[in-house]
C-alpha positions as CSV (number, residue, x, y, z in Angstrom):
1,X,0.0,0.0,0.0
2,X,2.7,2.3,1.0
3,X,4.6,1.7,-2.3
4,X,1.5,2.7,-4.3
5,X,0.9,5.7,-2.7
6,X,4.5,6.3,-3.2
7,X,3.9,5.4,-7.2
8,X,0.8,7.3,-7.2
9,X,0.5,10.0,-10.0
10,X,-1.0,11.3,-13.1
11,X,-0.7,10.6,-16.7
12,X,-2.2,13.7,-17.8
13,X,-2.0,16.4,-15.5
14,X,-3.4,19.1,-17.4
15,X,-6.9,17.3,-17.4
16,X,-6.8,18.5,-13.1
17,X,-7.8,21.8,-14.9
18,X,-11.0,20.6,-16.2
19,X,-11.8,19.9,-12.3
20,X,-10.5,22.4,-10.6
21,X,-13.7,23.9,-12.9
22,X,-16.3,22.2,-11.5
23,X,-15.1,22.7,-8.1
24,X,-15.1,26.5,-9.0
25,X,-18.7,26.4,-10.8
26,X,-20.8,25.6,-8.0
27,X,-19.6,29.2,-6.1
28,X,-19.5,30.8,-8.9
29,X,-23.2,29.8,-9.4
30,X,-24.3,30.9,-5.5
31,X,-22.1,34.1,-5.9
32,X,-24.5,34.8,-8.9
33,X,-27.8,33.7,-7.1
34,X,-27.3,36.1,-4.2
35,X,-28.2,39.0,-6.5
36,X,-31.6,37.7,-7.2
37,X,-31.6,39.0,-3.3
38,X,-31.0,42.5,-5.0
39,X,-34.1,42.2,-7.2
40,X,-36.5,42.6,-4.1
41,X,-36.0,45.9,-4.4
42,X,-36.9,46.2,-8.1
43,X,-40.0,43.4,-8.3
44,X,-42.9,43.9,-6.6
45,X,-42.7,41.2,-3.4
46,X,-46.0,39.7,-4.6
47,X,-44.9,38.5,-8.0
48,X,-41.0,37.6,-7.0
49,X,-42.3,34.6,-6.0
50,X,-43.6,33.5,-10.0
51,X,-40.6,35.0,-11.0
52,X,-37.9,33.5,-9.6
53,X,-36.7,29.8,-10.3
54,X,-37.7,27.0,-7.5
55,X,-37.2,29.7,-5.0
56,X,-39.2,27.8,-2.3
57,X,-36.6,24.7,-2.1
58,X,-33.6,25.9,-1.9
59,X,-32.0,22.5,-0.9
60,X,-32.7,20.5,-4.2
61,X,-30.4,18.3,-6.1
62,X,-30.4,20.5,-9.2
63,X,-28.4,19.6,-12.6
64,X,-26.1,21.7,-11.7
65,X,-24.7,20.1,-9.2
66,X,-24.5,17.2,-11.1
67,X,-23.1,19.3,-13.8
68,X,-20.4,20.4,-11.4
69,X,-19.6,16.6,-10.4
70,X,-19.4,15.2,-14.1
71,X,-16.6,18.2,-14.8
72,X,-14.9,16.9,-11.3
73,X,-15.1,13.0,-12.4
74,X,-14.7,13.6,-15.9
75,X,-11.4,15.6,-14.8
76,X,-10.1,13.1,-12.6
77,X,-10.7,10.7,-15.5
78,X,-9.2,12.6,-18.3
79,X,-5.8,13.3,-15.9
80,X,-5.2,9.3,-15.5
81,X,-4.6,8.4,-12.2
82,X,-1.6,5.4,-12.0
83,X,0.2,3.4,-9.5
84,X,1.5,0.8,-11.3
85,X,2.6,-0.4,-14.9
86,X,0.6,-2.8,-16.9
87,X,2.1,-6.7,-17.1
88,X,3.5,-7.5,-19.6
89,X,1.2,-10.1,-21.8
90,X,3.5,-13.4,-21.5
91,X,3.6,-12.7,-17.2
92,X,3.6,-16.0,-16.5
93,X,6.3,-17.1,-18.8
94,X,8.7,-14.6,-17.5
95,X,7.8,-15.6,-13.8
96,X,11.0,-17.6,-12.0
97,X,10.9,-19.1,-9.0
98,X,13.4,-21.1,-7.4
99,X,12.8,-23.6,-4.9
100,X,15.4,-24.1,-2.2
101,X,15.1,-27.1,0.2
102,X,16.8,-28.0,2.8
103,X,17.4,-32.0,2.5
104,X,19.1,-32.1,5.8
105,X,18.0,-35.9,8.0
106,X,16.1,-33.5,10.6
107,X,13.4,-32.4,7.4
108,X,11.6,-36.0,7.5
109,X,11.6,-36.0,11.4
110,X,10.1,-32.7,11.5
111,X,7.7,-33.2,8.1
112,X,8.8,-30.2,7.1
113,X,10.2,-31.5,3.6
114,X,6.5,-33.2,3.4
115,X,4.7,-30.1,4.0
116,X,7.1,-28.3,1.0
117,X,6.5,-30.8,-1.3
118,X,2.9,-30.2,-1.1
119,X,3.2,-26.6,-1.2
120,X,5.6,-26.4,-3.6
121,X,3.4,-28.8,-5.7
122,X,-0.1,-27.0,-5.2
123,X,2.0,-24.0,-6.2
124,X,2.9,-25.3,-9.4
125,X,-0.8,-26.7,-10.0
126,X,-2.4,-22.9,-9.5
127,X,0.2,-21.4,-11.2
128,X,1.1,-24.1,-15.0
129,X,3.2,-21.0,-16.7
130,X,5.6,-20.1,-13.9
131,X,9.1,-21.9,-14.8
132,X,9.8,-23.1,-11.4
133,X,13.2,-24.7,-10.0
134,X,14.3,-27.2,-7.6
135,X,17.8,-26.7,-5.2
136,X,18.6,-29.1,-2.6
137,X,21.0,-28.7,0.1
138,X,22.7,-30.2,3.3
139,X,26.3,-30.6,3.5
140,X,26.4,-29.3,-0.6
141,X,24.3,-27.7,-2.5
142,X,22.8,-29.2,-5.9
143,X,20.6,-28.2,-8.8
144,X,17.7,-30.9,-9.0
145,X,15.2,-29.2,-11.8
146,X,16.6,-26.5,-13.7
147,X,13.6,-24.1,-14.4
148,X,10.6,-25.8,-16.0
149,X,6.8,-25.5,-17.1
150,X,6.5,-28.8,-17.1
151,X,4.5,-29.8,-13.7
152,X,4.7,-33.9,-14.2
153,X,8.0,-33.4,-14.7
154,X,8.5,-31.1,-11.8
155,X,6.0,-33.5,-9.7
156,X,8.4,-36.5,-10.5
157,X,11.6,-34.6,-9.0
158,X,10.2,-33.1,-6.4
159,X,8.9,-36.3,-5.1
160,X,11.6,-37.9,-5.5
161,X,13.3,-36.0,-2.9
162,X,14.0,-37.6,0.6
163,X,15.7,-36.0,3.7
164,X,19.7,-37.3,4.2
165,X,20.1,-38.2,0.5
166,X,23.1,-35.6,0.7
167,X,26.3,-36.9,2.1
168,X,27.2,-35.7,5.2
169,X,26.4,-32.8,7.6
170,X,25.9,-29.7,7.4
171,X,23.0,-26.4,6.1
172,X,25.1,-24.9,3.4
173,X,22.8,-22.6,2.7
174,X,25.2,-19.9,1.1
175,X,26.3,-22.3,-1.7
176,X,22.5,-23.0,-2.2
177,X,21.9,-19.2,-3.2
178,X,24.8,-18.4,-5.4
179,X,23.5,-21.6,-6.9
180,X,19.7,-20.4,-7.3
181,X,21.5,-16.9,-8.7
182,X,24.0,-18.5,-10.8
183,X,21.5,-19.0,-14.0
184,X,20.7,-14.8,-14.0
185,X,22.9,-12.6,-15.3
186,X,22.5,-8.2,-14.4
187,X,19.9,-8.3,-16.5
188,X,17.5,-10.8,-15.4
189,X,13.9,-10.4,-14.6
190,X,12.4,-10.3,-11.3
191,X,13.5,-13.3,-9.6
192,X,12.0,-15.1,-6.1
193,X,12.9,-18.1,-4.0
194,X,11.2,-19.9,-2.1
195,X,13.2,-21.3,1.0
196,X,12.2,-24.2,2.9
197,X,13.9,-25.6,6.1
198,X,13.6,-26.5,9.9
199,X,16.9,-25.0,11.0
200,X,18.2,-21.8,9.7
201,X,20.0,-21.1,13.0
202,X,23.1,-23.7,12.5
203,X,23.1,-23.0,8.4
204,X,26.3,-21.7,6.8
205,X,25.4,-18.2,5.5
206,X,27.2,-15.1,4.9
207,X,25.9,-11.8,5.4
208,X,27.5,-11.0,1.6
209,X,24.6,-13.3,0.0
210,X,21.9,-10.3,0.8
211,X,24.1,-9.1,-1.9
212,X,22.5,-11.1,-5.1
213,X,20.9,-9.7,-8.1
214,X,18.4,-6.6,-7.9
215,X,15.2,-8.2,-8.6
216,X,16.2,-11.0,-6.0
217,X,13.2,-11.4,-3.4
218,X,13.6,-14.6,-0.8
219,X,10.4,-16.0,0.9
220,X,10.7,-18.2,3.6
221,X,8.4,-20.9,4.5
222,X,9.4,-22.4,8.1
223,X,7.9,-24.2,10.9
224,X,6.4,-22.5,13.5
225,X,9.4,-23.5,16.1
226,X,12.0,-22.5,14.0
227,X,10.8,-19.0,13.3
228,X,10.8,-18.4,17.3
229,X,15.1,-18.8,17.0
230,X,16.8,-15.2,17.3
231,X,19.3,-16.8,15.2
232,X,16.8,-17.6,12.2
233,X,15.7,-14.2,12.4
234,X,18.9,-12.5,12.1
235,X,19.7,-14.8,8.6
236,X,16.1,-13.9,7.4
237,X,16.6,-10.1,8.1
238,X,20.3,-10.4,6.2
239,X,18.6,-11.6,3.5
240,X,15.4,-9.0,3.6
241,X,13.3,-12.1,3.4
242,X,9.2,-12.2,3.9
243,X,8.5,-15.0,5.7
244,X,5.5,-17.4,6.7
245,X,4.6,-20.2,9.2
246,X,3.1,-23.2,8.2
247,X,-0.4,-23.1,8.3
248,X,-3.2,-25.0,5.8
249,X,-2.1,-25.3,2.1
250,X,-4.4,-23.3,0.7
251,X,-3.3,-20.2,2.8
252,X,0.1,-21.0,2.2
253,X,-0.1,-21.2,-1.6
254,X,-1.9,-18.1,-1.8
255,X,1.0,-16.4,0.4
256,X,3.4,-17.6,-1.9
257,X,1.4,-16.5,-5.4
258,X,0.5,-13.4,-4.1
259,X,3.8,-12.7,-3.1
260,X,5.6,-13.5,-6.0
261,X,3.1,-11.5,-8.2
262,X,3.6,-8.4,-5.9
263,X,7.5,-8.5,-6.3
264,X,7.0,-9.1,-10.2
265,X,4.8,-5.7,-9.7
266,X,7.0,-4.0,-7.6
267,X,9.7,-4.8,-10.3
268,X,7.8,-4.2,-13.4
269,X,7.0,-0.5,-12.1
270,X,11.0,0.0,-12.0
271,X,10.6,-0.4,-15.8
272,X,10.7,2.3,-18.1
273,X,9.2,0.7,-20.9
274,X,6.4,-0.7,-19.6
275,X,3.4,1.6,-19.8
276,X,1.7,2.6,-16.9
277,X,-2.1,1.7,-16.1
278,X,-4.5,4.3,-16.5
279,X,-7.2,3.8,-14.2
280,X,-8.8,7.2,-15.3
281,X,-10.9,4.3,-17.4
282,X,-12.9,3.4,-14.4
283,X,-14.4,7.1,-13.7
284,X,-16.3,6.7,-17.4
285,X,-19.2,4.9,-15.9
286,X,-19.9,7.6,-13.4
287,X,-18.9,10.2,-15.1
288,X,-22.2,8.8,-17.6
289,X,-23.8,8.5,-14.7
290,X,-23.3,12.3,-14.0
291,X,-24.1,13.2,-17.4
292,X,-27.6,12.1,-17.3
293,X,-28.4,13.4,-14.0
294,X,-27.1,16.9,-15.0
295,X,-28.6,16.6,-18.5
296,X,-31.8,16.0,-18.3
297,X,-34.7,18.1,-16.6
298,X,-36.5,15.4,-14.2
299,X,-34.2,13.0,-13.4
300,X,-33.6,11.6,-10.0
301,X,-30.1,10.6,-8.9
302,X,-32.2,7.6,-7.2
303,X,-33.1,5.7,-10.4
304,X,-29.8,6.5,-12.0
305,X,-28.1,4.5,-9.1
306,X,-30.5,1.7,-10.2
307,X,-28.9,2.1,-13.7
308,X,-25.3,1.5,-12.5
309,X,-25.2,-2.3,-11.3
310,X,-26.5,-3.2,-14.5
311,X,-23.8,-0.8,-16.6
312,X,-20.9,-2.6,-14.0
313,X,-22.1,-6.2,-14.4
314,X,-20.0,-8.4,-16.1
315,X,-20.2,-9.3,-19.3
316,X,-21.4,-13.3,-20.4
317,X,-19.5,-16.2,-21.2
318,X,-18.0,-16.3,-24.4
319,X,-20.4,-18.8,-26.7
320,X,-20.7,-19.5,-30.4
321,X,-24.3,-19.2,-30.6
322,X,-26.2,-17.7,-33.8
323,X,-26.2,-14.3,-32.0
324,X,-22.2,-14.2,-31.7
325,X,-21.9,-15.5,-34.8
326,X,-23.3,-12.3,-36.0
327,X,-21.1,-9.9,-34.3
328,X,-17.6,-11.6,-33.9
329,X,-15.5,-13.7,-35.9
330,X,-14.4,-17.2,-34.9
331,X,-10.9,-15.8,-33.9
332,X,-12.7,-13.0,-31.8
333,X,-14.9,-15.6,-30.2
334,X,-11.7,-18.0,-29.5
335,X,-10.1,-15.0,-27.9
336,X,-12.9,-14.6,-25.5
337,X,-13.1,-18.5,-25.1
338,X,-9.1,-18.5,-24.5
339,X,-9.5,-15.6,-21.8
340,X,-12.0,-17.3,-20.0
341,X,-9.7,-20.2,-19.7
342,X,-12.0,-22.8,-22.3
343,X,-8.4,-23.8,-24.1
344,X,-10.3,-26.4,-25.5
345,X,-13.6,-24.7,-26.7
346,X,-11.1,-21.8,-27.8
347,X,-8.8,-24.5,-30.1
348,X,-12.2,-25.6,-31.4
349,X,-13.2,-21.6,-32.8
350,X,-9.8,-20.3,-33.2
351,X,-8.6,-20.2,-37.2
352,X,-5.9,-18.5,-37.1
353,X,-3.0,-21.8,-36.7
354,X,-0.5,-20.4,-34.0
355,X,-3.5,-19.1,-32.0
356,X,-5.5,-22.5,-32.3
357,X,-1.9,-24.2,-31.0
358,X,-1.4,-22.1,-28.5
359,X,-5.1,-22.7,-27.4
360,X,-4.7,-26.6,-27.8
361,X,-1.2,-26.2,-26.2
362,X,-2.7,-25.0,-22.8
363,X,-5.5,-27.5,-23.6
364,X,-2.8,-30.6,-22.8
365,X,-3.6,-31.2,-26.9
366,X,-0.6,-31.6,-27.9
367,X,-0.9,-33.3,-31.1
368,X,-3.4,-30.9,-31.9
369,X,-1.1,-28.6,-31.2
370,X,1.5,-29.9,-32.9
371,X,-0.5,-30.0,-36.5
372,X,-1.0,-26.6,-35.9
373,X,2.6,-25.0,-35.7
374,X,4.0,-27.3,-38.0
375,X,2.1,-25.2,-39.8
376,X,3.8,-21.7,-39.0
377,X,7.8,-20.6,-39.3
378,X,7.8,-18.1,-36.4
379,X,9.7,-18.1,-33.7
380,X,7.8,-18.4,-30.8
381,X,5.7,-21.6,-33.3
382,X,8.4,-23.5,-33.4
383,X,9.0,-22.6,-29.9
384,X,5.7,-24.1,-28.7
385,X,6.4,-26.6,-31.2
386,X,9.5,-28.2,-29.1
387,X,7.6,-27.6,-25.7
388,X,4.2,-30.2,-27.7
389,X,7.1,-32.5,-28.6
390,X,8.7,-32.6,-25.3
391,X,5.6,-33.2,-23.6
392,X,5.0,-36.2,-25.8
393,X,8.3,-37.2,-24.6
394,X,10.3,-36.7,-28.7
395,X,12.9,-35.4,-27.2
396,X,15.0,-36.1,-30.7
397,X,11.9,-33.4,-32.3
398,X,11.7,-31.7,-29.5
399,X,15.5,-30.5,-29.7
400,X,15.3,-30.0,-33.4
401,X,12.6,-27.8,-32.8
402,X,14.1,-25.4,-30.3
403,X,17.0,-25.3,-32.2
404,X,15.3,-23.6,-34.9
405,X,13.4,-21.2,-33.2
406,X,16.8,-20.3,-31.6
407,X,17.8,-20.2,-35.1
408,X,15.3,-17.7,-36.1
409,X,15.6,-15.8,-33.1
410,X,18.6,-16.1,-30.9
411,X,17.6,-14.0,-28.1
412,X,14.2,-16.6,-27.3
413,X,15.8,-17.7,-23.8
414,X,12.9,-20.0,-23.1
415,X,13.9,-21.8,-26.1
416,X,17.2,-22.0,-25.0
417,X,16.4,-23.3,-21.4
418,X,14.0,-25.6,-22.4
419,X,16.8,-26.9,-25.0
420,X,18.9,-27.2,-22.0
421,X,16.1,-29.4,-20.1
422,X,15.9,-31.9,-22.8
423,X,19.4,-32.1,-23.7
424,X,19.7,-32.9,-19.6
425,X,16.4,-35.1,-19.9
426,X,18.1,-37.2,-23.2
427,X,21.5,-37.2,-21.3
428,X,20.0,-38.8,-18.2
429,X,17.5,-41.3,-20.1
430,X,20.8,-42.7,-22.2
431,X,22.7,-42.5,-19.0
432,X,20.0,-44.8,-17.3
433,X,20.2,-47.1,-19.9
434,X,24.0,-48.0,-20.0
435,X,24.0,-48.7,-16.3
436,X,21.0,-51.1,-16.9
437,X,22.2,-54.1,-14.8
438,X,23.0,-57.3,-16.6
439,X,21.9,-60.0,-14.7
440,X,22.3,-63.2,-16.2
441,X,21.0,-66.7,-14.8
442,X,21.6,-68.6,-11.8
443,X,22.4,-71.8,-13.7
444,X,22.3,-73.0,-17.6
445,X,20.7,-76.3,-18.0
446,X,20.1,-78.5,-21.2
447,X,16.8,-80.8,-20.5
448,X,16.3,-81.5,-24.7
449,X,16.7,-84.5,-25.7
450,X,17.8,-85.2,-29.2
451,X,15.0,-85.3,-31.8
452,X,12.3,-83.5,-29.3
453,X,11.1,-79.7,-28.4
454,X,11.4,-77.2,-30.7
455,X,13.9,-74.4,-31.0
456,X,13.2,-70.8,-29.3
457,X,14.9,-67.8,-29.3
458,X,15.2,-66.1,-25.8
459,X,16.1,-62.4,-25.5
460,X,17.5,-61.1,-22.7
461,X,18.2,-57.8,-21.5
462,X,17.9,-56.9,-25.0
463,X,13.8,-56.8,-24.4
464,X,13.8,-53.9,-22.0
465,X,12.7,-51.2,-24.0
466,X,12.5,-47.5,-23.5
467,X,9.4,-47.4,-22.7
468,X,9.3,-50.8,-20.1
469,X,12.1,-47.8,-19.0
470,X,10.2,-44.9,-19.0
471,X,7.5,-46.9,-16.8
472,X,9.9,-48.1,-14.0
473,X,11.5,-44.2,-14.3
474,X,9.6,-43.3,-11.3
475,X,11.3,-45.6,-8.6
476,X,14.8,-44.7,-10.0
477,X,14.9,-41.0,-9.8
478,X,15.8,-40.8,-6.1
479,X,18.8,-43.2,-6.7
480,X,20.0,-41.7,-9.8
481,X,19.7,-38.1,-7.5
482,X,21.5,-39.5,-4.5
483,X,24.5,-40.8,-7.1
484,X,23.9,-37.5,-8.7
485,X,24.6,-35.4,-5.3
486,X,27.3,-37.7,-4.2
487,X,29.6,-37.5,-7.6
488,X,28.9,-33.6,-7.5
489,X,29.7,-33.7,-4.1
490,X,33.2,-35.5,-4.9
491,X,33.7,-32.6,-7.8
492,X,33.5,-30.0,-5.6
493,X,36.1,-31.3,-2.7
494,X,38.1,-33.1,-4.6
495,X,38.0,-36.6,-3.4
496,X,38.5,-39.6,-5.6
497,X,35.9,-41.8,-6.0
């Protein structure tokens, strides 16, 4: 609140003019009607009375009044009062969040890593276009999710996580947040993470991490118990960080969103090139409102306040009835479908091919979605193209794909990180495969008899295929993490396997 006050301004000054005249009209208007007092002394007493206008009610609502209002509404309106800038179209897909957890033995004693998971996962459910990122840390710190759309994917990882799988002991909690700023250059957008742990008090921080990039913002999420430490409060207040006790997941999530929009608004309105908001829109309806009152001779401001509910209300559901056929095309009527949020009644209207993929994109169509940008050359269609073929796990297409669009537009960094993410995703699948075990038999015994049975070919490990693979990838994640952290872990010190 204090920050939009402090934002607070006009777009138009000069339109205050226009109401500092309607604040002036009403004593100009009674400085004029006090010298009908002087024309008692001209008119004879007994016809004054026909003479003069509404002279017995002095205390009406008159349309001059009204007048007056409109030109002090209509003022207000025309100056454009602002606060903040408008967001940017694609809000979601500049979002970043970064999830740091602690993976310390004491999170699965506490539940604290339980309750985060669900958060973190509710989070992602409310909010599909937010690229969000997983950090682990105990002893070392370790990148688990680079930043993704991609909730299954995100779901998998994050449940995957278990308290201890880190070697050895320790909160090093300063490594984790160079490693949640290391991706972001000076230039980055706005940027939040979302910190999870049970003990900040024994984590090795220093002061110097407050330090980080400008549109850095840290939220903490923390038992109840570990936000009564002094200790924990003096890291949280190094690191300017709002935090939050564990309550019910709905009123945790909404902490978190509403948070994270608020510092992408706070951030935005440090943007020049953004245009501000003009809320002088809003004083239109009144200011008609105004205009009928002070218009028209025997109106009552009473039925005009009848009028205004139905001039506010909303307006209906997008449909593509006979009636909207008649007035909108079948783009403009997918646009209101896609605003609503009906993806898939929008895919359905849209004509137009990157809007109808986009549409079945957000749908989960994806192979709608892909026949329609196959059919476009754009960056941002080829793009979405990658992102449909990732999702139907072609990662081969899917690279292809995002190497085009970065082709076509080298500056698309979503195309590069999702590249990234499915050149690590394709790394780890092939990486799974070679250390497939090879278990061979028991025994070899010969029970055919010359002359009887009939020869079979039997395959062995040869018949595991990628997708028998893909289906078992769910109970191997944790292990392929744990050997993950530990070789990392070996990198960084040193040591010899």
């Amino acid at each position: 609140m204090t920050e939009s006050i402090a934002q607070f301004h006009f777009l138009r000054p000069w339109g205050l003019l226009i109401m500092l005249a309607g604040l002036a009209l009403l004593p100009a208007w009674h400085r004029i009607s006090r010298r009908r007092d002087a024309l008692s002394r001209m008119i004879a007493p007994h016809l004054l009375p026909h003479l003069a206008l509404n002279s017995n009610n002095q205390t009406r609502f008159r349309p001059l009044h009204g007048f007056s209002l409109l030109l002090v509404v209509a003022g207000l309106s025309v100056a454009g009062p602002t606060w903040d800038r408008l967001l940017p179209p694609n809000f979601d897909d500049q979002t970043r969040v970064t999830v740091v957890l602690d993976l310390s033995a004491s999170m699965a004693d506490t539940g604290t890593l339980a309750l985060a998971q669900d958060r973190i996962q509710s989070l992602a459910e409310r909010r599909p276009g937010w690229h969000t990122g997983l950090i682990g840390y105990a002893r070392s710190a370790h990148r688990v999710l680079p930043h993704s759309r991609d909730r299954q994917l995100l779901s998998l990882y994050l449940n995957s996580l278990e308290a201890g799988m880190i070697p050895g002991q320790g909160r090093n909690l300063a490594a984790a947040l160079d490693l949640a700023t290391a991706p972001f250059g000076a230039g980055a957008g706005p940027q939040t993470v979302i910190l999870v742990s049970d003990n900040l008090a024994s984590a090795q921080f220093s002061p110097s991490q407050s330090e980080g990039p400008g549109g850095l913002k840290v939220l903490a999420l923390l038992p109840e118990e570990t936000l009564a430490s002094g200790a924990t409060h003096a890291v949280l207040n190094t690191l300017s960080a709002d935090t939050r006790a564990f309550t019910t997941t709905e009123q945790d999530v909404r902490w978190l969103e509403r948070q994270v929009q608020t510092h992408f608004q706070r951030q935005q309105n440090l943007d020049d090139t953004l245009k501000w908001r003009d809320y002088g829109y809003w004083l239109v309806w009144p200011a008609l409102l105004l205009a009928l009152v002070s218009m028209r001779k025997g109106w009552n401001l009473q039925w005009c306040l009848v009028a205004l509910p139905l001039l506010m209300a909303p307006a209906p559901p997008a449909n593509a009835d006979a009636l909207a056929n008649a007035f909108l095309t079948p783009d403009q009527q997918g646009r209101l479908a896609f605003e609503a949020g009906d993806y898939a009644d929008a895919a359905r209207l849209f004509r137009d091919p990157y809007l109808r993929g986009l549409a079945a994109y957000r749908a989960a169509d994806f192979e709608t979605a892909i026949e329609s940008f196959s059919q476009q050359d754009s960056p941002r269609a080829w793009f979405y193209l990658g992102n449909s073929y990732a999702r139907q796990l072609e990662l081969g297409k899917a690279k292809v794909a995002f190497e085009t669009a970065l082709e076509k537009d080298p500056g698309l960094e979503a195309a590069r990180a999702n590249l990234r993410l499915v050149e690590k995703i394709s790394e780890d699948l092939n990486e799974g495969r070679t250390k497939a075990p090879d278990i061979g038999a028991d025994a070899v015994r010969f029970d055919k008899q010359s002359g009887q049975g009939v020869s079979t070919r039997i395959q062995g490990q040869e018949a595991i295929t990628d997708a028998i693979w893909l289906e078992n990838l769910n109970t191997s994640v944790t292990d392929f993490l744990k050997r993950k952290f530990a070789a990392e872990q070996r990198n960084q010190t040193g040591e010899q396997p």
